[in-house]
SERO-4910 file (N, C-alpha, C, O; in steps of 0.05 Angstrom, whole numbers):
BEGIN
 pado doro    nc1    nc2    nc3   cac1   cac2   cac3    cc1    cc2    cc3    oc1    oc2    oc3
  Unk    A   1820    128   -364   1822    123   -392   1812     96   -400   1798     94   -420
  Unk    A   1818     72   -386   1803     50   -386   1782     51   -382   1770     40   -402
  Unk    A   1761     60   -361   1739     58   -362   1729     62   -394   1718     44   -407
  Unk    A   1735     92   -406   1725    105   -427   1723     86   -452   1703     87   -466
  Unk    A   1751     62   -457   1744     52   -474   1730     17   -467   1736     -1   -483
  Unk    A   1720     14   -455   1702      1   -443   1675      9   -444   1662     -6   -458
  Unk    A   1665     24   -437   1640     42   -441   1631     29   -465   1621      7   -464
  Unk    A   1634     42   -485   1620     39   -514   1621     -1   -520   1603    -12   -534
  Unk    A   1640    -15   -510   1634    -44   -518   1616    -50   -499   1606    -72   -503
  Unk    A   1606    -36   -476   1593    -44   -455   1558    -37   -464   1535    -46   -462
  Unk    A   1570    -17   -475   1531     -4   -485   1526    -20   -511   1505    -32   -513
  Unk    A   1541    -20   -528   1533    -44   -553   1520    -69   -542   1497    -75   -546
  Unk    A   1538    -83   -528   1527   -104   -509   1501   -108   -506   1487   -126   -516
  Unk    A   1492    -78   -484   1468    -77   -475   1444    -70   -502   1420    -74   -502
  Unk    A   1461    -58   -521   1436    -53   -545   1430    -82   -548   1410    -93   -540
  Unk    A   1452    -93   -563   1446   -121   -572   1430   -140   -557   1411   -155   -563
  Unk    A   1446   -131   -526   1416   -153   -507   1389   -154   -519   1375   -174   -525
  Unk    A   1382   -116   -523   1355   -109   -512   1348   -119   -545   1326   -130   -546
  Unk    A   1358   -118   -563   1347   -126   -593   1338   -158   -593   1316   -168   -593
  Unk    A   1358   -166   -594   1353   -191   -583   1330   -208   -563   1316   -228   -569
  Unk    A   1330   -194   -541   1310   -193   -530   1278   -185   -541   1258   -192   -528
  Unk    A   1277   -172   -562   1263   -162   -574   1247   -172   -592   1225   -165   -600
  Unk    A   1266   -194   -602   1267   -207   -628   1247   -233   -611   1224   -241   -616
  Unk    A   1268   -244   -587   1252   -265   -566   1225   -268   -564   1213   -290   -564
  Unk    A   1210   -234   -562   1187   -232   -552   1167   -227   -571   1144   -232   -565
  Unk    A   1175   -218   -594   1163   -215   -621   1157   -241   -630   1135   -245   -641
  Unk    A   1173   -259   -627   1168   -285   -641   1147   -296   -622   1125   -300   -632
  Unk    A   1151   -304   -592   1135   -317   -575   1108   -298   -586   1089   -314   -587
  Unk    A   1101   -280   -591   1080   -268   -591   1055   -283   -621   1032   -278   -626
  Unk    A   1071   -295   -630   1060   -314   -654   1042   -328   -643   1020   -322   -650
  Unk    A   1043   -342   -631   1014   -354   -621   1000   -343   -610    986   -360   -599
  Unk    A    990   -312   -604    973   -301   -608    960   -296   -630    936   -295   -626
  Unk    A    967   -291   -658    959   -289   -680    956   -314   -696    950   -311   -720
  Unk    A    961   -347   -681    962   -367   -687    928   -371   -683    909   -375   -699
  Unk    A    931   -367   -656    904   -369   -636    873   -363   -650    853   -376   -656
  Unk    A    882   -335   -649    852   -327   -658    859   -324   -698    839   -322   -713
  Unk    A    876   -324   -706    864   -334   -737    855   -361   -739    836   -362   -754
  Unk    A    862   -386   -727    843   -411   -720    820   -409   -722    804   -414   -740
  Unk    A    820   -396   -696    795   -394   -679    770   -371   -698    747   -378   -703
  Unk    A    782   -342   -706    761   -339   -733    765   -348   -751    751   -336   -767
  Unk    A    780   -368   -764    772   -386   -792    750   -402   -785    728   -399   -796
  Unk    A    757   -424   -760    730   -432   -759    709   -430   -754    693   -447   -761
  Unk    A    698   -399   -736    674   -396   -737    666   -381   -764    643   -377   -772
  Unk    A    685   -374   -774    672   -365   -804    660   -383   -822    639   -379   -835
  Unk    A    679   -408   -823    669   -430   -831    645   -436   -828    626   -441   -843
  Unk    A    649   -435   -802    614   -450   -785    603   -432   -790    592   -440   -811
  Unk    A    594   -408   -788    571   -389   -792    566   -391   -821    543   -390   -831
  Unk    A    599   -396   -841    575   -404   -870    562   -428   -884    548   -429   -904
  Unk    A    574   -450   -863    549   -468   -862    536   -464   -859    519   -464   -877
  Unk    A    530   -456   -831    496   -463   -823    483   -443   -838    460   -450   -844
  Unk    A    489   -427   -843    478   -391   -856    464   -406   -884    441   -403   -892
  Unk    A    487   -422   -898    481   -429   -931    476   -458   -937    468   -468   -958
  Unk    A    482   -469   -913    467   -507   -916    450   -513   -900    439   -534   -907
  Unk    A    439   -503   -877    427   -515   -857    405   -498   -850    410   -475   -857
  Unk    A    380   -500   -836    358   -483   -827    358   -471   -811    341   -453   -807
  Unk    A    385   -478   -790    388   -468   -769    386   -439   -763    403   -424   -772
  Unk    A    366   -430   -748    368   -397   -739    390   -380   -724    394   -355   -722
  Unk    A    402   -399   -714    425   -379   -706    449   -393   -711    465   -407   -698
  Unk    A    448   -384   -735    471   -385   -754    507   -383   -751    527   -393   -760
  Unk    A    498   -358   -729    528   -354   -723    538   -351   -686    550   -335   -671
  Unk    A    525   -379   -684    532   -389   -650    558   -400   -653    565   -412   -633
  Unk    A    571   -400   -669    595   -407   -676    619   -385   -663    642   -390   -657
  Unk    A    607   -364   -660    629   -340   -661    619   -334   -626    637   -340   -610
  Unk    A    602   -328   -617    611   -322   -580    619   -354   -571    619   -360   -547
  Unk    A    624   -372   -592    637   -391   -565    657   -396   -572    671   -403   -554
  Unk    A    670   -395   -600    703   -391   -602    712   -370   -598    736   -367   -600
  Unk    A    697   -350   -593    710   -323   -588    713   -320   -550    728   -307   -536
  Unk    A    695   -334   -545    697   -332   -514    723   -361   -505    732   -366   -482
  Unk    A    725   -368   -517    750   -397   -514    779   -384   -519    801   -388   -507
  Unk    A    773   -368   -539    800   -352   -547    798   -328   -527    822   -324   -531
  Unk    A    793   -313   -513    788   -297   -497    805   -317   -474    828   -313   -467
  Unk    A    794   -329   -467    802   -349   -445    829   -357   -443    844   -350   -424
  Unk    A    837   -375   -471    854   -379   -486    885   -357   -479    906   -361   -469
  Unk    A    873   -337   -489    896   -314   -490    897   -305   -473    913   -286   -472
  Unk    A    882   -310   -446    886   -296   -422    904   -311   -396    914   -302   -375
  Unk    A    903   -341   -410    921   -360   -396    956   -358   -403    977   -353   -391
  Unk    A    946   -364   -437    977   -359   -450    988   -327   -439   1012   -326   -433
  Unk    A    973   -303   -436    993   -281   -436    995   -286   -408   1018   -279   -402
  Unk    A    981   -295   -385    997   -294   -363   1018   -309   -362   1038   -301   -350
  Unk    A   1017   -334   -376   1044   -345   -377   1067   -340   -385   1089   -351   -381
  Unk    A   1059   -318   -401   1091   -308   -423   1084   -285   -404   1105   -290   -392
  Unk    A   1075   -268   -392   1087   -249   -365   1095   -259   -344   1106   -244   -329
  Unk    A   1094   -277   -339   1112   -298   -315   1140   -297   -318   1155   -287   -300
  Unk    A   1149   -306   -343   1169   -315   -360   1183   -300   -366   1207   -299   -363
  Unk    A   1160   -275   -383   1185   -248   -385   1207   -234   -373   1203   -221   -352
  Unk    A   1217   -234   -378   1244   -202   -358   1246   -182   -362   1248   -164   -346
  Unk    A   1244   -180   -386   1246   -157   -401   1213   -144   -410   1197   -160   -420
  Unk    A   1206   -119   -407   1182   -114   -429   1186    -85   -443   1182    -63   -435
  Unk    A   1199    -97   -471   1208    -69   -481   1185    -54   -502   1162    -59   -510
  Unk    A   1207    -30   -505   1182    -10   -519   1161    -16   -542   1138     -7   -548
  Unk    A   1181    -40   -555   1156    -57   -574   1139    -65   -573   1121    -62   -589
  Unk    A   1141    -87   -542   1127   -103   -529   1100    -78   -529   1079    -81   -543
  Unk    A   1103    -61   -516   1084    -41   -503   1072    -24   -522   1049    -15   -520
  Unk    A   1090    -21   -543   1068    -15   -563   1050    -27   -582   1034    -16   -597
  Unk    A   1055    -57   -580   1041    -80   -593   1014    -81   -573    990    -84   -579
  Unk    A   1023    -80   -553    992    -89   -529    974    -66   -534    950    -63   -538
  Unk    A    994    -50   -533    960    -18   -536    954    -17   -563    932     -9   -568
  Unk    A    969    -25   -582    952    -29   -607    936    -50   -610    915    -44   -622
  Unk    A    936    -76   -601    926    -91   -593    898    -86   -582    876    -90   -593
  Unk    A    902    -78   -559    877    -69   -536    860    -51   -557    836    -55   -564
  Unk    A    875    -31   -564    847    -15   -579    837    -25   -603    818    -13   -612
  Unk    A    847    -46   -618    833    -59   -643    816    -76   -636    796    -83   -648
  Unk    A    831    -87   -594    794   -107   -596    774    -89   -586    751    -91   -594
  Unk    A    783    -70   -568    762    -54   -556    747    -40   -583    722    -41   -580
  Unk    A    753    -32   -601    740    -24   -633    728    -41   -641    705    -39   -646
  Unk    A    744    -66   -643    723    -90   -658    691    -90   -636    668    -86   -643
  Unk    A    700    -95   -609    675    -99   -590    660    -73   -597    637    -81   -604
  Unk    A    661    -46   -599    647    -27   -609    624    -34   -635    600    -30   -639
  Unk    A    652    -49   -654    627    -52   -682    607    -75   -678    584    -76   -685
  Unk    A    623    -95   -663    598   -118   -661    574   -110   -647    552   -115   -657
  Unk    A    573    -96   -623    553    -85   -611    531    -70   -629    508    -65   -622
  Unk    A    544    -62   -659    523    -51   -675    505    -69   -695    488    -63   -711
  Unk    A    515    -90   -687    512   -123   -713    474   -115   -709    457   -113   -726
  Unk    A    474   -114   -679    437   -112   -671    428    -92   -680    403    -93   -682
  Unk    A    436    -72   -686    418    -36   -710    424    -40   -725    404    -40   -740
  Unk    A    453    -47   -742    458    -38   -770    452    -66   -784    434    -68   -801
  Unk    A    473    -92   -772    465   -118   -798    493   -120   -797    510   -104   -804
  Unk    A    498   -152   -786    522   -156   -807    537   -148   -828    558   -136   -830
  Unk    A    521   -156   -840    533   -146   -876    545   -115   -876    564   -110   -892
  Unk    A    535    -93   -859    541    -70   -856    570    -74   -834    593    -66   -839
  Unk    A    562    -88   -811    590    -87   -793    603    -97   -802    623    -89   -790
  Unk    A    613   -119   -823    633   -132   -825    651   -120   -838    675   -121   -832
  Unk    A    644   -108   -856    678    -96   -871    685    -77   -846    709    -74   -850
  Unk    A    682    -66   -830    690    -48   -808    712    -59   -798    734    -50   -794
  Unk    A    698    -94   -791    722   -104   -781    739   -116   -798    760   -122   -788
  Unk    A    735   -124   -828    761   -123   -840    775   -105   -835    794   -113   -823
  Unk    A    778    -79   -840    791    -56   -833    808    -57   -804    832    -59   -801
  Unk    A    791    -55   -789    799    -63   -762    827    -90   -755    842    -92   -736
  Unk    A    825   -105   -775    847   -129   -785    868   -112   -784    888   -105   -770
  Unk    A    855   -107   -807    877    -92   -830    896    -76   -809    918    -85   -803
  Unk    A    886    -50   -798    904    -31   -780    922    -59   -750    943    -60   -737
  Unk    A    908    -69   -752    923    -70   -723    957    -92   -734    980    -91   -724
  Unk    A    946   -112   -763    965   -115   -770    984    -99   -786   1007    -90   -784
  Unk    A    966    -98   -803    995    -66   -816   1005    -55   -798   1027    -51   -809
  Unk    A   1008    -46   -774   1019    -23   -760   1035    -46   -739   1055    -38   -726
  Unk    A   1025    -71   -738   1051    -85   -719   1074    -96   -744   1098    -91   -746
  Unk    A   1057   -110   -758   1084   -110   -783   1099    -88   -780   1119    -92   -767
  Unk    A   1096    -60   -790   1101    -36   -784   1123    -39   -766   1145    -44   -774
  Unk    A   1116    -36   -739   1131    -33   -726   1154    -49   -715   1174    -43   -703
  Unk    A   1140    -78   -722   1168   -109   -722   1175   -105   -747   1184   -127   -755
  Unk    A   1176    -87   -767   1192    -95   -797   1181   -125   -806   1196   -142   -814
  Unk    A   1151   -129   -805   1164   -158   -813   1141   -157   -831   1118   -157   -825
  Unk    A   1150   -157   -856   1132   -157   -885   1110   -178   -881   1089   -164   -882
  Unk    A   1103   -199   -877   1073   -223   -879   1054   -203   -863   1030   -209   -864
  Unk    A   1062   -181   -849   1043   -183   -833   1030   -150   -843   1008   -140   -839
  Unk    A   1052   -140   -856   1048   -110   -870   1022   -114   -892   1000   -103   -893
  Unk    A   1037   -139   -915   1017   -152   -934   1002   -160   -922    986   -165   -941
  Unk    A    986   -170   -895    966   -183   -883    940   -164   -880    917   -170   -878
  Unk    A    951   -142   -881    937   -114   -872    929   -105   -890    905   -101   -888
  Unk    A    942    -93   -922    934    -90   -946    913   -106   -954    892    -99   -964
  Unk    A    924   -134   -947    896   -150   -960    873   -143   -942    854   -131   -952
  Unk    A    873   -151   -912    847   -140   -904    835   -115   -915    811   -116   -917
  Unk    A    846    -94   -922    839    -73   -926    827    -73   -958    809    -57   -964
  Unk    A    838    -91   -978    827    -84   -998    807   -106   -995    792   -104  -1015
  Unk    A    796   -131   -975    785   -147   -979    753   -133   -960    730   -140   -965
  Unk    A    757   -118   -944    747    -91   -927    730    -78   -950    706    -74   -949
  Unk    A    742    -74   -966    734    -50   -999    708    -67  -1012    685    -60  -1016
  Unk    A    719    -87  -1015    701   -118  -1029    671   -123  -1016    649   -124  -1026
  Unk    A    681   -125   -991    660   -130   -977    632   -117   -974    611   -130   -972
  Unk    A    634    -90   -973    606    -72   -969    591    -87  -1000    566    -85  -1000
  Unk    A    604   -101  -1025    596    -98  -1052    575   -133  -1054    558   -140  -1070
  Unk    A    584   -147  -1030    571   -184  -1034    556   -181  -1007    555   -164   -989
  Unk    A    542   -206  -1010    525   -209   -992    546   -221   -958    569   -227   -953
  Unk    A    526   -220   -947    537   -237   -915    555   -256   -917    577   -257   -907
  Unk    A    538   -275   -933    547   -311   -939    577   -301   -947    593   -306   -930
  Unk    A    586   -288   -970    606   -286   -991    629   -261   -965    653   -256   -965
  Unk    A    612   -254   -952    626   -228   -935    644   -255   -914    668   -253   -912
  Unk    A    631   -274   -901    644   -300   -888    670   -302   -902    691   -296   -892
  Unk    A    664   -313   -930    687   -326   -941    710   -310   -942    733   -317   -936
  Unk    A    701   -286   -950    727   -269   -949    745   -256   -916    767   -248   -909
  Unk    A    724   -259   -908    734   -265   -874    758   -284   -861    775   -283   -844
  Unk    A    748   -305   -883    772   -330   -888    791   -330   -898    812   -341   -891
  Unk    A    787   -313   -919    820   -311   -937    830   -287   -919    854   -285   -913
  Unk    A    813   -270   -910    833   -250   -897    846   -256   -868    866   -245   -859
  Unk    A    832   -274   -856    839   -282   -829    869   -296   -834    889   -289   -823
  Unk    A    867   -321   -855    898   -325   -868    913   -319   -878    933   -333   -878
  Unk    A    913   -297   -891    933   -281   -901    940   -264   -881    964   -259   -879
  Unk    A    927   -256   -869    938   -226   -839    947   -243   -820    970   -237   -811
  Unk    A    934   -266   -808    943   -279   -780    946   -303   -781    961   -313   -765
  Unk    A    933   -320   -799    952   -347   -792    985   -354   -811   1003   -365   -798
  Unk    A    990   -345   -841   1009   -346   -843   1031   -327   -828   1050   -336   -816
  Unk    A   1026   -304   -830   1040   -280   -814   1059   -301   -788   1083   -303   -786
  Unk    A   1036   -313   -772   1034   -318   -742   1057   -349   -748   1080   -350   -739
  Unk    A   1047   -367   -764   1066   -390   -781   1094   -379   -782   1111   -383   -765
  Unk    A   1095   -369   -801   1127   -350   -804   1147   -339   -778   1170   -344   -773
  Unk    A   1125   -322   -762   1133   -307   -732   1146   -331   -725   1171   -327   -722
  Unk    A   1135   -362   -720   1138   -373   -703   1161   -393   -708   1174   -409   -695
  Unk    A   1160   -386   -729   1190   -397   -752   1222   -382   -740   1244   -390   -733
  Unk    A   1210   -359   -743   1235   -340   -742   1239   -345   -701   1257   -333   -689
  Unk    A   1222   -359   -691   1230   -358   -661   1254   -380   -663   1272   -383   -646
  Unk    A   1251   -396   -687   1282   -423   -685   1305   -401   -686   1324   -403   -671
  Unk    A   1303   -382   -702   1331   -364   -712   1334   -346   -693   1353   -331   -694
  Unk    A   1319   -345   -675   1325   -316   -648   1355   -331   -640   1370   -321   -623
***
């Protein structure tokens, strides 16, 4: 009869661990979304310089070398936070495969930048924003990052309508609204875990 009422304070316990735990790994995961909204603000930046002030022909050498730094980047940091981890719960695991297939999609549309044009691939990958944040907001409950995704998505809509240059800028507002404040906030709420 003791055991029995032991049981149920024993499994709360373990919920609360694993929430908790949950909350731990959601937050640490902010500087991933710290990372690369940086890292594409500034090559967006830089590609609309050189694109709209400068003569320069390749305009947007800006983007395979912060994108290959951040690549690098996130491949050091997540082994470090898998070192560290103990736990990898069902969130964790559904954030990485959503993850994995928004870059493996994005690498799909860039590969078409050489047939179709910029200007044609880029709202693809606003969209592409858009889902991978809406659907982790989504699934962390955590509103900056729900609104991060709307905006890509209506800024996605915008895009097929302006040119390249103007398609950059809005690259910018959407990269900060989806992932650098979102990622700001995340990393906020890691003081309150």
């Amino acid at each position: 009869m003791i055991k029995m009422e032991t049981e149920p304070k024993e499994q709360m316990k373990i919920i609360e661990q694993m929430i908790a735990q949950s909350r731990k790994n959601i937050s640490e995961g902010s500087v991933f979304y710290l990372i690369w909204g940086y890292l594409v603000l500034i090559a967006a930046l830089s590609n609309y310089y050189l694109l709209v002030y400068s003569d320069y022909e390749h305009h947007y050498i800006s983007w395979p070398i912060l994108m290959t730094l951040g690549g690098i980047i996130t491949g050091i940091v997540g082994a470090r936070m898998e070192k560290k981890s103990k736990v990898k719960t069902f969130v964790d695991r559904a954030i990485m495969y959503l993850w994995i297939a928004v870059t493996i999609s994005l690498f799909v549309c860039l590969l078409g930048i050489g047939k179709y044009g910029a200007q044609i691939v880029y709202p693809f990958i606003f969209l592409l924003y858009g889902i991978g944040t809406f659907v982790s907001g989504g699934i962390l409950r955590f509103r900056p990052l729900i609104l991060g995704g709307v905006l890509c998505w209506i800024l996605g809509g915008i895009a097929p309508h302006v040119d390249f240059s103007l398609q950059l800028l809005l690259l910018t507002i959407a990269v900060v609204g989806s992932y650098i404040i979102p990622g700001h906030l995340l990393s906020k709420s890691k003081q309150n875990v």
